[in-house]
C-alpha positions, 0 to 999 in steps of 0.5 A: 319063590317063597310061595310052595305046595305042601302035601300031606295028611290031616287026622281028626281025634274026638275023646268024648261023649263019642270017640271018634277019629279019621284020617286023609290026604291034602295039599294046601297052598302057602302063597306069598301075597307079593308073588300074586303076579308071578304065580298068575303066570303060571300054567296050570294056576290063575289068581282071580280069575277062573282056573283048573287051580285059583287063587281068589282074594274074595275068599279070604280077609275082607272077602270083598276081592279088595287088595289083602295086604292092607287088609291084614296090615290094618288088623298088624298095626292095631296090634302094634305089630311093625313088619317094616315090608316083610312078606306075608304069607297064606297057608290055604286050599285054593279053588279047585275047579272053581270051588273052595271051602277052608275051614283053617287058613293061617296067615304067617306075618314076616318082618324084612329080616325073615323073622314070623311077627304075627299068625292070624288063624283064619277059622270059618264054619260051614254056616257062612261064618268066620273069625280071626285069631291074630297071634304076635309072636317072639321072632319065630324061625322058619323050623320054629314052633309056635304055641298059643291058647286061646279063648274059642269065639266063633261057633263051628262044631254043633258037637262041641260047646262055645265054652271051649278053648284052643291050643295051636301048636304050628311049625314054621314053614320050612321043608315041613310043616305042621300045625296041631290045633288041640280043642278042650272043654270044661270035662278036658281035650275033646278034638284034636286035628293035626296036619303034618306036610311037606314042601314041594317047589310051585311048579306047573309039575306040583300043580299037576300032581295036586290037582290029578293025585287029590282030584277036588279035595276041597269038594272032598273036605266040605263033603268029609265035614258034613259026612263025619257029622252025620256019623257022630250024629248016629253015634248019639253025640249031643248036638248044640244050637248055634249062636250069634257070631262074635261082632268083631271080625279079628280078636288080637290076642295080648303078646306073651311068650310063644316060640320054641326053638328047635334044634 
């Protein structure tokens, strides 16, 4: 199957106005959207319906539990983006005992030859709120990196300003992967998180070390993201009031150069 479990680590590095930096252990999913069937009948994961590990449409895109494919296929064609019938793949946390909170998901967009045409970075914030960044890219490789800034749309850190800008560094998924997502302002870099993480095969096996080794690591993540803010907060990081979120629901960036082959 093209869909895996990948395990690894996450680390969060603030410059300024107050350093800070921590570091733990995850697991994320990269589900193939054509293998939603298959992966339904594996014990131990459930796709729409309730699971110790699931799988739920409404959690991502249209978030109204509608089909995905034609979703991200509608955001493909206005961007002039043609995989005549080649895979796309989600790189998520799935729901853990029924809960699930993912404040990146990527959706990695494949040609029928195999070749990446398209990352959308799926970014939500714990207001309710979320946006995506459609990304085409130049006939990427699995192994390849992929780098791209862009201009920040949607408000997600009350430490950060709105007038920021992203620079997404991101493997292709092969044996590893990794994505280092640099956050700057008008004073220089203030955030960088970075994942680097490595493919295990989706088995009832896998399943049973992500759900026994990281017990509730979404439950974990949304609690680690209020719990660093409390800190920062104490630190005497200034907060910022949160805007308007943007009105469109996917900004597609213009084409440009972004691939780096790797030897």
């Amino acid at each position: 199957m093209n869909s895996a479990l990948y395990f690894g680590r996450v680390t969060h590095t603030r410059a300024f106005p107050r350093r800070h930096r921590l570091s733990y252990g995850v697991w994320y999913l990269l589900a193939d959207l054509d293998e939603l069937a298959t992966l339904d009948r594996l014990p131990g994961f459930a796709v729409d319906r309730s699971g110790p590990i699931s799988f739920h449409t409404r959690d991502h895109g249209p978030r109204d539990g509608s089909p995905l494919r034609p979703w991200i296929q509608d955001h493909l064609d206005e961007a002039g983006i043609d995989l005549e019938g080649g895979s796309i793949r989600i790189l998520c946390f799935p729901r853990v005992v029924g809960y699930v909170f993912n404040p990146l998901s990527v959706w990695f967009c494949h040609h029928r030859d195999g070749s990446l045409l398209a990352l959308l970075y799926e970014v939500s914030n714990t207001f309710g709120e979320r946006h995506g960044y459609l990304v085409p890219v130049d006939a990427a490789q699995p192994g390849d990196l992929v780098r791209r800034a862009f201009d920040k749309e949607l408000f997600v850190s009350p430490f950060i300003d709105m007038a920021a800008r992203y620079d997404f560094t991101t493997r292709v998924p092969d044996e590893r992967l990794s994505i280092a997502a640099r956050q700057s302002v008008a004073e220089g870099q203030v955030l960088t998180v970075a994942l680097t993480a490595t493919r295990e095969p989706m088995t009832s096996r896998s399943l049973a070390r992500a759900f026994f080794g990281y017990p509730l690591v979404t439950l974990k993540v949304i609690g680690g993201i209020h719990w660093e803010a409390v800190k920062l907060w104490v630190k005497g990081a200034p907060y910022r009031r949160r805007g308007a979120p943007p009105p469109h629901p996917v900004t597609i960036l213009a084409p440009e150069r972004s691939t780096v082959r790797v030897a």
